[in-house]
C-alpha positions in Angstrom: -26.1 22.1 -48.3 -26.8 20.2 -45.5 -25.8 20.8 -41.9 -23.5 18.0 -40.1 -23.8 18.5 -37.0 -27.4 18.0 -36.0 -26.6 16.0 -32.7 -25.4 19.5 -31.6 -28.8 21.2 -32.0 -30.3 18.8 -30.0 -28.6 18.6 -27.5 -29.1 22.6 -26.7 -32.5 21.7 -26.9 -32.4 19.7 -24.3 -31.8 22.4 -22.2 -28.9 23.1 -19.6 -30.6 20.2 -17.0 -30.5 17.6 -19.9 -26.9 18.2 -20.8 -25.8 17.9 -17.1 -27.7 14.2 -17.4 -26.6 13.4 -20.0 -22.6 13.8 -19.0 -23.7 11.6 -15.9 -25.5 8.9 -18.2 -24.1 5.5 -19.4 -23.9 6.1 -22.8 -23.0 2.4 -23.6 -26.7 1.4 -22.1 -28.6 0.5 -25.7 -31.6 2.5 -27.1 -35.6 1.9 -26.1 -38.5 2.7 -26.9 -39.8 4.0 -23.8 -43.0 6.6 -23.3 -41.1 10.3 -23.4 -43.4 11.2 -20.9 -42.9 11.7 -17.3 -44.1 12.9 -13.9 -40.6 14.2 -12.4 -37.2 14.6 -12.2 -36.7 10.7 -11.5 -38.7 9.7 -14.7 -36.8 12.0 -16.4 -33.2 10.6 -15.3 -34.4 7.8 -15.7 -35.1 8.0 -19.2 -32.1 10.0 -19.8 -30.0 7.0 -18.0 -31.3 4.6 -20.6 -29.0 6.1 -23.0 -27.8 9.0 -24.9 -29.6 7.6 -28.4 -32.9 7.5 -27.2 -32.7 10.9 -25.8 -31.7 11.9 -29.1 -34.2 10.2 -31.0 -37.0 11.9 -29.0 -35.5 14.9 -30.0 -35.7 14.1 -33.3 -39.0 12.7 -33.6 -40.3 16.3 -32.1 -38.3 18.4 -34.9 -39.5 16.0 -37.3 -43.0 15.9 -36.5 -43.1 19.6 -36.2 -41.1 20.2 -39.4 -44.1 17.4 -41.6 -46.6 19.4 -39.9 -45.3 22.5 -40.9 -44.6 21.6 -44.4 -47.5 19.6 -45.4 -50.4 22.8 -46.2 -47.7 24.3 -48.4 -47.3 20.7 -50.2 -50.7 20.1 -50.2 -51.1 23.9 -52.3 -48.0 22.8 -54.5 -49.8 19.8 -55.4 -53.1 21.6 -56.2 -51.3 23.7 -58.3 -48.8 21.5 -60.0 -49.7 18.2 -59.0 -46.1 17.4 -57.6 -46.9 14.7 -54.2 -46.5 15.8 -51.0 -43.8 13.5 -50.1 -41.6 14.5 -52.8 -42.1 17.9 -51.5 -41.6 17.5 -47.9 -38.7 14.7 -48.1 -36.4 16.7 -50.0 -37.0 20.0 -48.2 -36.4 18.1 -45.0 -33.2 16.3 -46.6 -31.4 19.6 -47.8 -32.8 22.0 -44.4 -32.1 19.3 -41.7 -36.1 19.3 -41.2 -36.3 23.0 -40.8 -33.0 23.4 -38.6 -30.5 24.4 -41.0 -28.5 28.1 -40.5 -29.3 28.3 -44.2 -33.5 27.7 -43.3 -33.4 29.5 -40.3 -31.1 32.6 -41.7 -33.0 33.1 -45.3 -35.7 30.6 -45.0 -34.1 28.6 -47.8 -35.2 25.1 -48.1 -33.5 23.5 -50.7 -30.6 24.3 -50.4 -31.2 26.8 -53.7 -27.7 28.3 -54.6 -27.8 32.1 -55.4 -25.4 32.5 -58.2 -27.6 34.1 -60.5 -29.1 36.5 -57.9 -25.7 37.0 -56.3 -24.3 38.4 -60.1 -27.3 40.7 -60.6 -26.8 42.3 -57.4 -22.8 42.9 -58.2 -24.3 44.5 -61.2 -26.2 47.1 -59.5 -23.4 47.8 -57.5 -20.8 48.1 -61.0 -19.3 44.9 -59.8 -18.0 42.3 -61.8 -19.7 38.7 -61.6 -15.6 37.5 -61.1 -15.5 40.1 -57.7 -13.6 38.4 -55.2 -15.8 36.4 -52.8 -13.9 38.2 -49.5 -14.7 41.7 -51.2 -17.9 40.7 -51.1 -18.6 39.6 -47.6 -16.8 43.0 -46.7 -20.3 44.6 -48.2 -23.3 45.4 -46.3 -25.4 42.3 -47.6 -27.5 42.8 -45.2 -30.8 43.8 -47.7 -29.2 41.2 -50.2 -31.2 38.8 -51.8 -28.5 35.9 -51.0 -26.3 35.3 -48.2 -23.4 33.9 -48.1 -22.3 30.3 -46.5 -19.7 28.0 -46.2 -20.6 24.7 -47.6 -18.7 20.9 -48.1 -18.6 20.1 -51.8 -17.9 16.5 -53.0 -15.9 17.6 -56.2 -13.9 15.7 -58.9 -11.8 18.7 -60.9 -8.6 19.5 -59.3 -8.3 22.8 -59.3 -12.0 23.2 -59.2 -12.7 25.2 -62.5 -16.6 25.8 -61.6 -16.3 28.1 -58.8 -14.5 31.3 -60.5 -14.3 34.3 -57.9 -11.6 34.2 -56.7 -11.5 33.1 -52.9 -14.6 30.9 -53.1 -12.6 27.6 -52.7 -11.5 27.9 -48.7 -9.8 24.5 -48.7 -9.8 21.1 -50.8 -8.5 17.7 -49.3 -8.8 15.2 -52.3 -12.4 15.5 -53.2 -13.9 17.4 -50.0 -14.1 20.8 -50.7 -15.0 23.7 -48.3 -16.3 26.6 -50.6 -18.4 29.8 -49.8 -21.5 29.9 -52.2 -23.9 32.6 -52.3 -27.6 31.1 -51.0 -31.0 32.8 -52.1 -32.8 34.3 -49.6 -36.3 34.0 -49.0 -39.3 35.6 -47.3 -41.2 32.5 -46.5 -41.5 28.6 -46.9 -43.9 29.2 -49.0 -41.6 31.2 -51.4 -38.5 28.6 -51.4 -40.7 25.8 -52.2 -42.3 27.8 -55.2 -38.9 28.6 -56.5 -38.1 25.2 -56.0 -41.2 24.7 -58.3 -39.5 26.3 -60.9 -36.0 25.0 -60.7 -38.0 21.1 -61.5 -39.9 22.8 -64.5 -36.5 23.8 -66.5 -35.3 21.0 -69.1 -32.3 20.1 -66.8 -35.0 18.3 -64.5 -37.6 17.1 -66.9 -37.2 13.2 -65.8 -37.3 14.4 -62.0 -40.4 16.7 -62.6 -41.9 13.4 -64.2 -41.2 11.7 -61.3 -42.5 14.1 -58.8 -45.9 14.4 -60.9 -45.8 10.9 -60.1 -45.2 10.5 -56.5 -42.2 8.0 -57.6 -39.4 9.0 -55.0 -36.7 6.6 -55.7 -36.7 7.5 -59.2 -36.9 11.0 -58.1 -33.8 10.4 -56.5 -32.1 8.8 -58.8 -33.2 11.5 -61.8 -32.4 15.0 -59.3 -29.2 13.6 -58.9 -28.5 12.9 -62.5 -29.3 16.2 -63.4 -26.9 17.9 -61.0 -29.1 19.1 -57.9 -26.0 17.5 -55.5 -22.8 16.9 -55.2 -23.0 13.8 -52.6 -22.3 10.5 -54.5 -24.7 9.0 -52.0 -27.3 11.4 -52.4 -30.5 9.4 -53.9 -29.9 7.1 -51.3 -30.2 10.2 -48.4 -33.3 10.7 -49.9 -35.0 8.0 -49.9 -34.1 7.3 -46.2 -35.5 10.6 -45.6 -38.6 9.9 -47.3 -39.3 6.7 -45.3 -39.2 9.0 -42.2 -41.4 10.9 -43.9 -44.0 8.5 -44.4 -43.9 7.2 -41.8 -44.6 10.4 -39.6 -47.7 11.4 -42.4 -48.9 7.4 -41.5 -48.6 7.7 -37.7 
């Protein structure tokens, strides 16, 4: 799950001033490269007048930087550990979290997207619950010591009716093969705990050709092999990484 809106989280983090520029700016003016530095209000318009995508990509740049720096000692111990590259680490925890700004990362500190089905059916046992409990009954429940919560999340499907999600009330919606369904998410106590159950998800047999990959630092075939086995739904979703992982690389070689 991946959010879709990002533009929107950076433009409240520009602040109540920046939004005001930015409705004055001249959003037609094209992109530069300018120093995101300034000494006043004046530099400061005038940046913001030079267009509405290079505002955003300064933006961006910060929450990407911050999210690298953030993520590279835990990659750095996953590869001590396992051997797995950094890179393959960091790019797809940035891909599926939005680099860190996610409602699923900031919510349950859940990196990867990792779905909590499993986690989600053990706690309905406790609770003499069947696994097929409606979802709506669910949400009804304090979840609030859960170890999952739940989301809404756009699915790219291809059954019709969709026979893989079986409580009932899960599918909110379907137009073609868009899907809006709530999923139960695991929740996490740290970074460092989603990327180690992340660990675990590449060591089962599903994702032996992606582990390989990741061992080897190769990210396209990583790509390529995590979607094979299932990871995501997006038809387009080894090409997302690898355009993530360029921005990754290129922040590590700055």
């Amino acid at each position: 799950m991946k959010p879709k809106d990002q533009k929107t989280i950076l433009y409240v983090a520009l602040g109540g001033v920046g939004l005001y520029l930015l409705s004055k700016s001249q959003s037609s003016a094209p992109a530069s490269s300018s120093d995101s530095s300034s000494s006043g209000p004046l530099d400061f318009l005038s940046t913001v007048t030079s267009g509405i995508t290079d505002t955003i990509g300064m933006a961006t740049g910060s929450l990407q930087s911050n999210f690298v720096a953030t993520m590279t000692p835990i990659a750095q111990a996953i590869q001590a550990q396992w051997g797995i590259d950094p890179l393959i680490t960091i790019t797809q925890a940035a891909l599926e979290s939005a680099w860190g700004a996610s409602g699923l990362t900031k919510k349950a500190n859940n990196l990867y997207g990792y779905t909590g089905d499993a986690a989600l059916n053990t706690w309905l046992s406790s609770h003499g619950l069947a696994s097929n409990t409606p979802m709506d009954q669910i949400q009804a429940m304090d979840l609030s010591a859960a170890p999952f919560i739940i989301l809404q999340t756009h699915e790219e499907v291809s059954a019709d009716p969709i026979t893989f999600f079986v409580r009932p009330n899960d599918v909110v919606s379907q137009s073609g093969t868009d899907a809006i369904i709530l999923r139960p998410f695991r929740r996490y106590d740290s970074w460092a705990s989603s990327v180690n159950d992340w660990v675990q998800l590449l060591r089962n047999k599903r994702y032996a050709a992606a582990w390989q990959d990741a061992l080897a630092g190769d990210l396209q075939s990583f790509a390529n092999d995590i979607y094979a086995g299932g990871y995501a739904t997006e038809s387009d979703y080894p090409t997302q990484i690898v355009s993530v992982g360029d921005e990754v690389s290129g922040i590590q070689t700055a």
